[in-house]
C-alpha positions in Angstrom: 74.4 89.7 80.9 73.3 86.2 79.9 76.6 83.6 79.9 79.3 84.0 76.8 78.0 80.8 75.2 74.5 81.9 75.2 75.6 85.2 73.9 77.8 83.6 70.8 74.8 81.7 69.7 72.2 84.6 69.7 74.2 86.3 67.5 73.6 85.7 63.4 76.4 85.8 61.1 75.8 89.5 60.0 76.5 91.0 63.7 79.5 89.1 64.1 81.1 90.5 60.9 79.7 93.7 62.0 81.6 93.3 65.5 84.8 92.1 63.6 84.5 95.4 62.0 83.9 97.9 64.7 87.1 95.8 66.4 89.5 96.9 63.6 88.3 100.7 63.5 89.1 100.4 66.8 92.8 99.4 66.0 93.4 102.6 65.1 90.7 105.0 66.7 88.8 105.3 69.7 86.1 104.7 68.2 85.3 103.2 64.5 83.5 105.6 62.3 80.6 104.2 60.4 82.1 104.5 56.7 84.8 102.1 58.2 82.5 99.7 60.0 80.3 100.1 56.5 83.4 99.3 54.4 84.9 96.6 56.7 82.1 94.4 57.2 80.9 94.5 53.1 77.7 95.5 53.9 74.8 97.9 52.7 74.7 101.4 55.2 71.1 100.0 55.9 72.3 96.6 56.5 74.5 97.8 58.7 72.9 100.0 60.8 69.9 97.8 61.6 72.5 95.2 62.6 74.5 98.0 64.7 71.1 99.4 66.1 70.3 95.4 67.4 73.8 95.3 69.0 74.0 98.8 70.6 70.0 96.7 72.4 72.1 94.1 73.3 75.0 96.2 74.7 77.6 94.9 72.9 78.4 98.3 71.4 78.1 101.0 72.0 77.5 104.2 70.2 78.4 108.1 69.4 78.0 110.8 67.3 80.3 113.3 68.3 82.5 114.5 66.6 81.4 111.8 63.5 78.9 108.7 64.0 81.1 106.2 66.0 81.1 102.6 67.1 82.9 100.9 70.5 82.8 97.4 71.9 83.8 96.5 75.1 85.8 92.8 76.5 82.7 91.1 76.4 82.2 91.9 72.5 85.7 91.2 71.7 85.2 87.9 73.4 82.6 86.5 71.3 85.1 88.4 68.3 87.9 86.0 69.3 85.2 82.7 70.0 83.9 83.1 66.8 87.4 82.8 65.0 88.2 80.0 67.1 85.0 78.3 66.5 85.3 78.8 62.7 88.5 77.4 62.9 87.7 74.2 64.5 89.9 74.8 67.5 86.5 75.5 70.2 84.1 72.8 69.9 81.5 74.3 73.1 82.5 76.4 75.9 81.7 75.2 78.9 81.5 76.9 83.1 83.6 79.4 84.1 87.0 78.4 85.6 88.1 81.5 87.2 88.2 85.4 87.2 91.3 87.2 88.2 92.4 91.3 88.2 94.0 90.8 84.1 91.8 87.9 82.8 88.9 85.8 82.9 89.2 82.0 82.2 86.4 79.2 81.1 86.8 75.4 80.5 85.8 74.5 76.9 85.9 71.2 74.6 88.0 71.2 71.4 90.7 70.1 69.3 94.3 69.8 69.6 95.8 68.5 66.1 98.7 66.3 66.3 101.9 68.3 65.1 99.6 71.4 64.8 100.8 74.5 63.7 100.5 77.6 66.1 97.2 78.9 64.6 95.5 75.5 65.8 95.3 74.6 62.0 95.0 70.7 62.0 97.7 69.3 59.7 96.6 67.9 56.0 95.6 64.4 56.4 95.9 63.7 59.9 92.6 63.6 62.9 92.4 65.8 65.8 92.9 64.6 69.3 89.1 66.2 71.1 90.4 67.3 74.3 89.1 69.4 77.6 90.6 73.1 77.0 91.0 76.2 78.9 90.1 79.6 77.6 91.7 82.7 78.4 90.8 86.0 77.7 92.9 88.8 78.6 91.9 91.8 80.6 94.8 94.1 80.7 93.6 97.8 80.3 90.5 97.3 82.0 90.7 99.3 85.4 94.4 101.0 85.2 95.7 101.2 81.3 98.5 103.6 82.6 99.7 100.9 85.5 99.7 98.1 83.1 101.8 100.1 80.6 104.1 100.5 83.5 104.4 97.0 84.3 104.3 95.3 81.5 107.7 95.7 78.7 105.9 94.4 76.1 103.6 97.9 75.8 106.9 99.7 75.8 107.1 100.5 72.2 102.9 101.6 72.2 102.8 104.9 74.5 98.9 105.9 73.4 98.0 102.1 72.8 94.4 101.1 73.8 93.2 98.6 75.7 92.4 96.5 72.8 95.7 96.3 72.2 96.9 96.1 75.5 94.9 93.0 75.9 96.3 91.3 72.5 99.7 92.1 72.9 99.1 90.2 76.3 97.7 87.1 75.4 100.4 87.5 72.7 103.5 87.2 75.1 101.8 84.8 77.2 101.6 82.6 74.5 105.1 82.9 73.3 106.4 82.8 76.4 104.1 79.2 76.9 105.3 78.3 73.4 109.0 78.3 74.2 108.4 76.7 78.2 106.7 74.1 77.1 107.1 70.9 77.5 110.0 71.3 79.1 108.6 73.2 81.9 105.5 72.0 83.5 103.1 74.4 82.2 99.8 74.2 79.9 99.9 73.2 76.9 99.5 76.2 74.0 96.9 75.1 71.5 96.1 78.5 69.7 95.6 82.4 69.8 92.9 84.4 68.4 93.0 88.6 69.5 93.3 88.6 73.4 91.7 84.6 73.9 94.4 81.8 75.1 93.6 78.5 73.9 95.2 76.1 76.2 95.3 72.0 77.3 93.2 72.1 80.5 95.7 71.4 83.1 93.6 70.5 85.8 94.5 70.2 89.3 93.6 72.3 92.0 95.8 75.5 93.4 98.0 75.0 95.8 96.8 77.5 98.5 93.2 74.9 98.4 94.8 71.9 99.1 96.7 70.0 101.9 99.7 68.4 101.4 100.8 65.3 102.9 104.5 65.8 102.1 105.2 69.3 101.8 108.7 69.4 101.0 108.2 67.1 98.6 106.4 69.8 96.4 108.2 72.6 97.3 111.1 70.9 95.8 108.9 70.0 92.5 108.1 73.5 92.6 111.5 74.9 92.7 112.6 72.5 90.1 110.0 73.7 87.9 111.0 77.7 88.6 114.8 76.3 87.9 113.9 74.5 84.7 112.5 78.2 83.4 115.3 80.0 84.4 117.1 77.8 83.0 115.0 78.6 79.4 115.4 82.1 80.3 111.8 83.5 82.1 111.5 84.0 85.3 107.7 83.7 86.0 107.2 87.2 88.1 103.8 86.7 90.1 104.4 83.4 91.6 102.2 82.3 94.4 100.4 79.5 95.7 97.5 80.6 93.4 99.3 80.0 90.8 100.6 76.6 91.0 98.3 73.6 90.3 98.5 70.2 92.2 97.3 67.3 90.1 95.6 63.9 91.3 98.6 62.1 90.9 101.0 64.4 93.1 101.7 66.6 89.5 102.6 69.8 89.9 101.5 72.6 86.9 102.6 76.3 87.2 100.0 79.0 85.1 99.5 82.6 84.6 102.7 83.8 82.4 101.5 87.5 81.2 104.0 88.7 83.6 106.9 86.8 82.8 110.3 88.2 82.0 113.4 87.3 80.2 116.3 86.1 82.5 118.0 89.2 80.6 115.8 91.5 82.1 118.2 93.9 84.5 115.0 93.0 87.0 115.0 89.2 86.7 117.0 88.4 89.6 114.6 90.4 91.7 112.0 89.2 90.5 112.9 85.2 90.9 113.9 85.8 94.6 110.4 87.9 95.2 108.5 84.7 93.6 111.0 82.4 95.6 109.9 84.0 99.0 106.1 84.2 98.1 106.3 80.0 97.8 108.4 79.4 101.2 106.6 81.9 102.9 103.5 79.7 102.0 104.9 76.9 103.3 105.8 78.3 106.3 102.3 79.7 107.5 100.6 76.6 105.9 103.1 73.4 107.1 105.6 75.2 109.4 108.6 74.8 106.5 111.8 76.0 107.3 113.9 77.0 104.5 116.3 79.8 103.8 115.8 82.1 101.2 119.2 81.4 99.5 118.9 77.2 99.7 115.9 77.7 97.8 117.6 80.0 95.3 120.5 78.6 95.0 118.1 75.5 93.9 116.2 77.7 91.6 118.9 79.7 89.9 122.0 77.0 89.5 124.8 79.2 88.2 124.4 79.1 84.7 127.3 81.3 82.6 126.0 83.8 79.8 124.5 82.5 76.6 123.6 79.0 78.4 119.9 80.2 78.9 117.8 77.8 75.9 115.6 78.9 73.2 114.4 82.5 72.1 112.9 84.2 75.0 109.8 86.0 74.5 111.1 89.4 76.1 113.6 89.3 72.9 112.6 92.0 70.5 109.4 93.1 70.0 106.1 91.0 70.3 104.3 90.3 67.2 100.9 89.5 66.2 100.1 88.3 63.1 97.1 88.9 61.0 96.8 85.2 61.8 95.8 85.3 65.2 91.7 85.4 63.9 91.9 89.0 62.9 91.1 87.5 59.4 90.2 90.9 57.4 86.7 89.9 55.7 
């Protein structure tokens, strides 16, 4: 399939509103019926099946009629669903090259706007300029191989026992951004700009991961590192995949940890586990890599400085349930 970009422009207003729709049928069925797509999108039945007919070509839907006439997308659909809102909102300028793929999400540089003081739909405040900035955009995959694993491992699907993997793949980019929301800035981690369905707006962080570079004083960043990991504890999360594929080093000597879906609240009976398993996938990097020597409990007692109940800051994102607001780009029209 031609590139995202190309994709979003070859696409006229009418199949996008006609996406939109088959997107919330699916919120609530397998597969959106036609009266619902009809209804959703405000469009003639003719108008709507040509347009349907051109995007089942394209294979960007696809299409049944059993047991009623029915209408799916797939991620690649819903991406150009969430693009669109964030282009209509001012927030995606152009998308740009792909930055990388991983197992739960796929990730591509972009150009766009972070408003000064903005609020968390990327909205820019009355009156006042955006800042034009380099952007990353991610778009969550949870659901996509193993729906009944990621249910398992993830808390946030808890409360969803049939859920889809439409929604598996919101409420994702959901808690990621929450959890980004109440880290930053005081934990080195990328900026939140916006959310639109399962997309991630983010500050590009740049940098390179750690496993690709060579370090010229190693224990330097394994102590930025563990400052960082203390500094979330400290708010509460414990990251929960840490690696050296996860932690960016910047030009100058920066360090920049990414990829939150995973992240727990320090309340979590598991979080202890958890920050010692991502503690020992860092030094056991930096043992095979620069022939560091440090013991499991200096680095955690570094990480995880006692800290009595109640002293963790800010709401956590595993508190309660995770929200998402008709806000997020599911505009209904």
């Amino acid at each position: 399939m031609e590139n995202l970009a190309d994709a979003f422009l070859r696409l006229d207003r009418k199949e996008i509103a006609l996406l939109k729709a088959v997107e919330r049928g699916m919120r609530t069925s397998e597969w959106a019926s036609m009266e619902d797509v009809v209804a959703r999108a405000r469009l003639s039945p003719k108008a709507a099946a040509s347009g349907l007919a051109r995007l089942v070509g394209k294979k960007l839907v696809s299409r049944t009629t059993e047991p009623y006439e029915g209408y799916q997308i797939g991620f690649v659909a819903y991406d150009l669903v969430a693009l669109s809102d964030l282009v209509d909102r001012d927030v995606v300028l152009s998308l740009g090259d792909l930055l990388g793929v991983g197992k739960e999400s796929v990730v591509f540089e972009a150009l766009g706007r972070i408003p000064p003081g903005a609020d968390e739909e990327g909205a820019p405040p009355e009156g006042e300029e955006a800042e034009l900035v380099p952007l990353a955009v991610k778009f969550h995959r949870q659901g996509r191989t193993s729906f009944k694993h990621v249910r398992r491992a993830r808390e946030h699907l808890a409360g969803h026992p049939r859920c889809a993997w439409i929604h598996a793949a919101r409420l994702g980019a959901a808690r990621e951004w929450r959890t980004l929301k109440a880290l930053h800035p005081e934990v080195r981690v990328p900026r939140p700009v916006a959310l639109s369905h399962h997309a991630l707006v983010m500050e590009h962080a740049g940098g390179t991961e750690l496993y690709r570079v060579v370090l010229e004083e190693p224990e330097t960043f394994l102590e930025l590192i563990l400052e960082e990991v203390a500094s979330a504890w400290r708010r509460g999360f414990v990251h929960a995949d840490l690696s050296a594929y996860n932690v960016l080093v910047g030009e100058e000597g920066e360090v920049v940890i990414i990829d939150w879906p995973q992240a727990v609240s320090r309340r979590d009976p598991r979080a202890r586990e958890l920050l010692e398993r991502d503690v020992k996938n860092l030094l056991d990097h930096f043992a095979r890599k620069y022939r560091l020597d440090l013991s499991l409990e200096a680095a955690l007692s570094s990480a995880a400085a006692d800290l009595g109940p109640g002293e963790e800051g800010g709401k956590e994102a595993g508190d309660g349930e995770v929200e998402v607001s008709t806000t997020d780009g599911a505009a209904e029209g």
